[in-house]
N, C-alpha and C positions, 0 to 999 in steps of 0.2 A: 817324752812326756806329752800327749793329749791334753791341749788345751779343752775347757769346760766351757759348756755355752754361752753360760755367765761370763766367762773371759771375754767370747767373743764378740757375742751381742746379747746385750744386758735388757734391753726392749722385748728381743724373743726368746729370752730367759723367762723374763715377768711373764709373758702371753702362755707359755707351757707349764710353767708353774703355778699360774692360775688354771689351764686345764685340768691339770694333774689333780688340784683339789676338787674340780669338781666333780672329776670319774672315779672321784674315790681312788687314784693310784698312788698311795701315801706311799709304796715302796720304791717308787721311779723317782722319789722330789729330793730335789738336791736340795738337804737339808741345811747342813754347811751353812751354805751361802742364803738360805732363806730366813735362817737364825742372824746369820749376821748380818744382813737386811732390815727385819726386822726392831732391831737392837738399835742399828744407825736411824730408823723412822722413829723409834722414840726420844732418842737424843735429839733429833734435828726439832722437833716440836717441841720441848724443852729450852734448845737452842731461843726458837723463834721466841717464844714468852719472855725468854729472861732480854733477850736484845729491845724487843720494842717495850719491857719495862724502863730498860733503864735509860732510852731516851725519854720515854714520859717521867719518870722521874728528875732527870735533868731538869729539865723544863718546866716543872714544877719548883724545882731548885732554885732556877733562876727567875720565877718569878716573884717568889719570898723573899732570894737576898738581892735583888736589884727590882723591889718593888718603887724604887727611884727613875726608874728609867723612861724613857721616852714612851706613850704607846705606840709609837711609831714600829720601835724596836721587840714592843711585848708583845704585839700583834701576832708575830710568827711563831712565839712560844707558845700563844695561846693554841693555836690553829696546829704546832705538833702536838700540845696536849691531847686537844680533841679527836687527834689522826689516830695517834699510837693509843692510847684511850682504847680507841673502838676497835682495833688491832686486838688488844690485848683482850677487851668484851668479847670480841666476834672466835679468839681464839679458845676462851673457857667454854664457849655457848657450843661451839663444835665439839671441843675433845674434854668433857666434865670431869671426867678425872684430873684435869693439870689443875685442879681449885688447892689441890691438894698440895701440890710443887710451890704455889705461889711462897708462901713464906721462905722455901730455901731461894727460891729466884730470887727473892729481895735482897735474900743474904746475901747472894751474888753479885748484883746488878748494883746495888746502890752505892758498892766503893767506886763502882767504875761512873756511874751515874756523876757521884761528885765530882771525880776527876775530870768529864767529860765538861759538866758545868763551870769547873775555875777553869778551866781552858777559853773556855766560850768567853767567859768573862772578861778574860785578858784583852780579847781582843776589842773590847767597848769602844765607841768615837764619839765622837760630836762631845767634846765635852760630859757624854756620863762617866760615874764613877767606876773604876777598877775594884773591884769588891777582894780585900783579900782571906786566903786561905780559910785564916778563921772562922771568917762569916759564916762558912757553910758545913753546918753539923758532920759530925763524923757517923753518927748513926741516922737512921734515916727518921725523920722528924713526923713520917705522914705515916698512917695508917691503911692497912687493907681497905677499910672499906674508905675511909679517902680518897687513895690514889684509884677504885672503882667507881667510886662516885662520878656521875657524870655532868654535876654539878661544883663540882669540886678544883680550884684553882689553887689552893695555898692561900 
C-alpha cells in the first residue's frame, strides 16, 4: 500500500491541494481527505467557541455566587471575562455563521462552566466563603446578549 501525501506531509498536501483548486484540477484533489479536513475545521471552530464560552461563563458564575469575595480575588475573574469576552466577539465577528451555534454552545458549555466554577470555588482562602453546590444555578441564569454584552458582569 502507497502511502498518500497527506500521510506523508500534510503541509505539501495543503500547498497542492490549494493548487489543484486553483488550475481548476478538480480531478487530481484528493477528495477524501479534503472533506475530512474540512469537516475537522469546522468542529475545531465550534470547538474554540464553546471552550472560551464556558470559561467566560464560569467567571461570570463566580462572580454572582461569591459576589462576597475579596476584590482582590475578583480581579482575575473580571480580566478573564474581558479576555474570553473578546475571544468569543472577535470569533463571531470572523466566522458570522457560529451566531448561529451559539445557543447549542451554551447548551454545552454551561454544565461544564458550572462545574468548572464549584471547583474554582472549593479552593477559596483567606477566610472567603466556600460557596456550595447549590448556589450555582443548574441552568445558565445569563443571557445571549448578556454574556455578549461587554458591559456585562452578573
Amino acid at each position: 500500500m502507497v502511502n498518500s501525501l497527506y500521510e506523508n506531509d500534510f503541509q505539501l498536501w495543503i500547498n497542492s491541494t490549494i493548487q489543484q483548486l486553483k488550475n481548476g484540477e478538480f480531478d487530481s484533489i484528493d477528495l477524501e481527505n479534503l472533506i475530512e479536513e474540512l469537516t475537522s475545521l469546522g468542529k475545531s471552530e465550534k470547538n474554540a467557541l464553546k471552550s472560551n464560552l464556558m470559561i467566560l461563563l464560569a467567571h461570570l458564575l463566580k462572580l454572582q455566587v461569591q459576589s462576597d469575595a475579596p476584590e482582590t480575588m475578583k480581579i482575575s475573574w473580571y480580566n478573564s471575562v474581558i479576555e474570553h469576552r473578546q475571544r468569543v466577539l472577535t470569533h463571531l465577528e470572523d466566522t458570522p455563521s457560529l451566531k448561529n451555534f451559539i445557543p447549542e454552545a451554551m447548551d454545552k458549555a454551561y454544565p461544564q462552566a458550572r462545574n468548572l466554577a464549584i471547583k474554582e470555588g472549593k479552593f477559596a482562602a483567606l477566610g472567603v466563603r466556600i460557596p456550595g453546590e447549590g448556589e450555582y444555578p443548574l441552568t445558565c441564569p445569563f443571557s445571549i446578549q448578556q454574556i455578549l454584552d461587554e458591559d456585562f458582569y452578573g
